[in-house]
C-alpha positions in Angstrom: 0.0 0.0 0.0 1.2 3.5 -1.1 1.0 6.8 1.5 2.6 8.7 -0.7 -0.2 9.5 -3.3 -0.7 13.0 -2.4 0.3 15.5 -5.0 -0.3 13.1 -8.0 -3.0 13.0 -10.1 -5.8 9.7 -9.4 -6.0 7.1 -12.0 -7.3 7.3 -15.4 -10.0 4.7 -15.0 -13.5 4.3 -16.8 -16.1 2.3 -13.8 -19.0 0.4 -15.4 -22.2 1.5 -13.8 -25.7 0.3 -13.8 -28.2 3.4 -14.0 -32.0 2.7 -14.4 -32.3 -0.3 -17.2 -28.5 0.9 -18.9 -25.0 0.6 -18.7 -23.2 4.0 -18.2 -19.3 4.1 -18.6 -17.9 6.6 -16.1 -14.8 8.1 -16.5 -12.2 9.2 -14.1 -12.4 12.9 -15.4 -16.3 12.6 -15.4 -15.9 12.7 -11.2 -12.7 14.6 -10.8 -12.4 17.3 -13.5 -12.8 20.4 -12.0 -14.5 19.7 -9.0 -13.5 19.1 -5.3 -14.0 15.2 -4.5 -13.8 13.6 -1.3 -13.0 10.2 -1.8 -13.4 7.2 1.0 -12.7 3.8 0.2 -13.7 0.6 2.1 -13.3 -3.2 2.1 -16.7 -4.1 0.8 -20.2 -3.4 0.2 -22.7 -4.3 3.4 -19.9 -5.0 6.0 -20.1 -4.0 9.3 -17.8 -0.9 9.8 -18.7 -0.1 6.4 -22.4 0.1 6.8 -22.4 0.7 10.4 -20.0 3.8 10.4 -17.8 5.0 8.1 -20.6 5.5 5.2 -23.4 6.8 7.2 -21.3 9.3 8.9 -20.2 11.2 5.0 -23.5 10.7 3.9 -25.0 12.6 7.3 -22.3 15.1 7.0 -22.8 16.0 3.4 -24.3 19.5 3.7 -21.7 20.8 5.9 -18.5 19.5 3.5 -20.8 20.8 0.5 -20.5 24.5 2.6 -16.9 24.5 2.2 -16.4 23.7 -1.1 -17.0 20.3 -1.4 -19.0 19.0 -4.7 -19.4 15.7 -4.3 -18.2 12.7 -1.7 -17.9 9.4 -3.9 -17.8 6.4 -2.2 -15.7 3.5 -3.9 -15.1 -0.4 -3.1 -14.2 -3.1 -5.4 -17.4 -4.6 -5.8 -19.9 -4.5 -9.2 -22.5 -1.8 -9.7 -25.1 -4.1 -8.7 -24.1 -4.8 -5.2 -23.4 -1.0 -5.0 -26.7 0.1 -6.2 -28.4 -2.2 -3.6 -26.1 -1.5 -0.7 -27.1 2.9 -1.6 -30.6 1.7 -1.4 -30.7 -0.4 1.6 -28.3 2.5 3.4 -30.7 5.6 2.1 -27.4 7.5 1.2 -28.7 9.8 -1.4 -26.0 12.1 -0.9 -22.9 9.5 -1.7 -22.4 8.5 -5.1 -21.6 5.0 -5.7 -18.6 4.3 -7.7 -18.3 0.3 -8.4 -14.6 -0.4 -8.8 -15.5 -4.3 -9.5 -12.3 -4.7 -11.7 -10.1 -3.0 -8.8 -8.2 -0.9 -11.7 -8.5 2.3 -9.5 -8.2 0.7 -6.6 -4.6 -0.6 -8.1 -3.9 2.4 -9.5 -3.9 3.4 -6.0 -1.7 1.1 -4.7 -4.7 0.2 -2.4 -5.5 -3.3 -3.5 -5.2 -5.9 -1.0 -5.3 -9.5 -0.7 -8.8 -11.2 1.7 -8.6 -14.5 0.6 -8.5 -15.5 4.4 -12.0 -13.3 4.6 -13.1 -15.5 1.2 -13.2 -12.0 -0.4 -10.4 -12.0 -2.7 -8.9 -8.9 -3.6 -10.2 -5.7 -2.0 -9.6 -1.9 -1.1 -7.7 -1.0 2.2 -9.6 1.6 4.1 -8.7 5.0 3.2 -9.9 8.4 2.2 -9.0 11.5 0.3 -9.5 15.2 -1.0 -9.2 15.5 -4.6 -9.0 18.9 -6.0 -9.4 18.6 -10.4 -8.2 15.5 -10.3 -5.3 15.7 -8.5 -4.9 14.1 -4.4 -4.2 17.4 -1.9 -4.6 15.0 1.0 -4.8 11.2 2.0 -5.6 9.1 4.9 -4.7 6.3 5.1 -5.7 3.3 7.6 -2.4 1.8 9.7 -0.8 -1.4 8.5 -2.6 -3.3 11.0 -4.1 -7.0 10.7 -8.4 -7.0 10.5 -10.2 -3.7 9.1 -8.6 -0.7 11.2 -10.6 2.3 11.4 -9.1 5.0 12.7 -8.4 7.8 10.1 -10.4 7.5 7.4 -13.9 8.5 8.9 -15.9 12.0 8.1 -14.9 13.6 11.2 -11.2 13.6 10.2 -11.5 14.8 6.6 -13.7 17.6 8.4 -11.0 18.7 10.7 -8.4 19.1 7.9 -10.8 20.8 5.4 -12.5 23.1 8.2 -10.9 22.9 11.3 -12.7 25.6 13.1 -16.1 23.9 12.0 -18.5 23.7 14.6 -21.1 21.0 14.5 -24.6 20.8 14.8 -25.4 18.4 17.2 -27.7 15.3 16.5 -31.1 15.8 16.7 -33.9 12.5 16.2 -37.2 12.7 17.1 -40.1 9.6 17.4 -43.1 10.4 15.4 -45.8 8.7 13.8 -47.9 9.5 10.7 -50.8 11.9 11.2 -49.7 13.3 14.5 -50.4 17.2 14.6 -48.1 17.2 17.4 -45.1 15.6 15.9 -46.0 18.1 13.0 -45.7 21.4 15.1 -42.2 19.9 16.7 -40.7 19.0 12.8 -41.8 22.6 11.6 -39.7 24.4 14.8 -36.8 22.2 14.0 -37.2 23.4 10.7 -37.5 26.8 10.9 -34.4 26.8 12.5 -32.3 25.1 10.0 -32.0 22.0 12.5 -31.2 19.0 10.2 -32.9 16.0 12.2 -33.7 11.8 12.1 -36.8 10.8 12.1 -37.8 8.0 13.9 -41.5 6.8 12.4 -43.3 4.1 15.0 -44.6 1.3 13.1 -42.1 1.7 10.7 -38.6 1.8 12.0 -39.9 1.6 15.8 -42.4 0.1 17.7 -44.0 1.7 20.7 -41.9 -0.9 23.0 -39.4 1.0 21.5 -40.8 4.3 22.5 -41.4 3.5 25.9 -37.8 1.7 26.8 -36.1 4.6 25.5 -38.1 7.7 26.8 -40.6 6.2 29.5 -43.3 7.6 27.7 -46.0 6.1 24.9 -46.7 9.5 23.4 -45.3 11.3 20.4 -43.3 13.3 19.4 -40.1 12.5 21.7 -37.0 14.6 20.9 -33.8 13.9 21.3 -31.2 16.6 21.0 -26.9 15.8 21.4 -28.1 12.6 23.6 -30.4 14.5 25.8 -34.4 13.7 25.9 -36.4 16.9 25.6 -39.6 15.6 25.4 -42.2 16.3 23.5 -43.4 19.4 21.4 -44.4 21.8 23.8 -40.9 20.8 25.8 -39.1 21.4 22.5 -40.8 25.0 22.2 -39.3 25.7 25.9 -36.2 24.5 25.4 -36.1 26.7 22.0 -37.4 29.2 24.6 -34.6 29.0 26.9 -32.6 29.6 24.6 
């Protein structure tokens, strides 16, 4: 595996997509020319610290890398477009374009191929990330040489701190609703007036009311939830909006 990528200009590759019912040939300067590109690169499509972390964490932080200057966050693994295009749809990550290396010739190109045979996986990425600016790597990082599927470096938050480092976060906001609830309504519209970007948590569709009540103590909706602290419901959100 290569560290020493930065400066040079990312391979000249053309990735075989799947879009609708057609094949679409991608080229390298089709994502890079011209544009800032953050580039992370994992091990494999529906794996844990894939799935888990390292992709929903980009694909939450989109808006604020797209603020300072960012055009778009591709997310690449040598695997075909199929697999890719399922794993974005099962992982709702509509702001991370899929790029299916399934040949590995970028990944190569990168010195970032590795052997998995022990895993039954074959060849694969090493975890890594980067900021391409026209095509050309300003900044790498790279996971350490260790054995398993380190992930240490190559995460959202760390690409954040070296493109903004004075950045300060919003902190997570989710909130339990459920369709047709007024209440849940009136709580939605304050976090949105506000600019408060938010998860929501629909009951009888990714929770159940067991759910609602192990978590908050409470069988009513809206619950909020704001940087790991329960609010409550709406007219508790209004007061802590209040309060200031």
């Amino acid at each position: 595996m290569s560290e020493t990528y930065e400066g040079r200009s990312v391979p000249q590759v053309t990735f075989h997509t799947r879009q609708g019912d057609k094949w679409v040939n991608v080229t390298t300067d089709d994502l890079f020319k011209n544009k800032t590109v953050i580039v992370f690169s994992l091990p494999g499509a529906f794996t844990p610290t894939c799935s888990s972390s390292h992709l929903p964490r980009y694909n939450e932080l989109y808006s604020v890398f797209s603020q300072h200057g960012v055009d778009d966050i591709l997310c690449i693994s040598v695997n075909d477009t199929f697999v890719m295009n399922a794993w974005k749809a099962d992982q709702h990550a509509e702001n991370i374009t899929f790029i299916p290396d399934g040949n590995g010739d970028f990944t190569r190109g990168m010195d970032m191929l590795v052997e998995k045979e022990d895993l039954g996986f074959g060849a694969r990425s090493w975890r890594y990330s980067m900021l391409v600016r026209d095509g050309k790597v300003e900044k790498m990082f790279v996971e350490p040489n260790k054995p398993g599927d380190p992930f240490e470096v190559s995460d959202a938050d760390t690409m954040l701190q070296y493109l903004a480092p004075d950045v300060k976060l919003q902190e997570s906001v989710s909130l339990f609703t459920k369709p047709g609830c007024q209440f849940c309504a009136k709580a939605k519209q304050m976090l949105q007036e506000r600019g408060i970007q938010y998860e929501e948590i629909i009951l009888g569709q990714d929770a159940t009311t067991v759910s609602l009540r192990a978590v908050t103590g409470r069988a009513t909706v809206p619950q909020v939830f704001i940087g790991g602290r329960h609010i409550g419901g709406s007219d508790d959100l209004e007061q802590y909006f209040l309060r200031g």
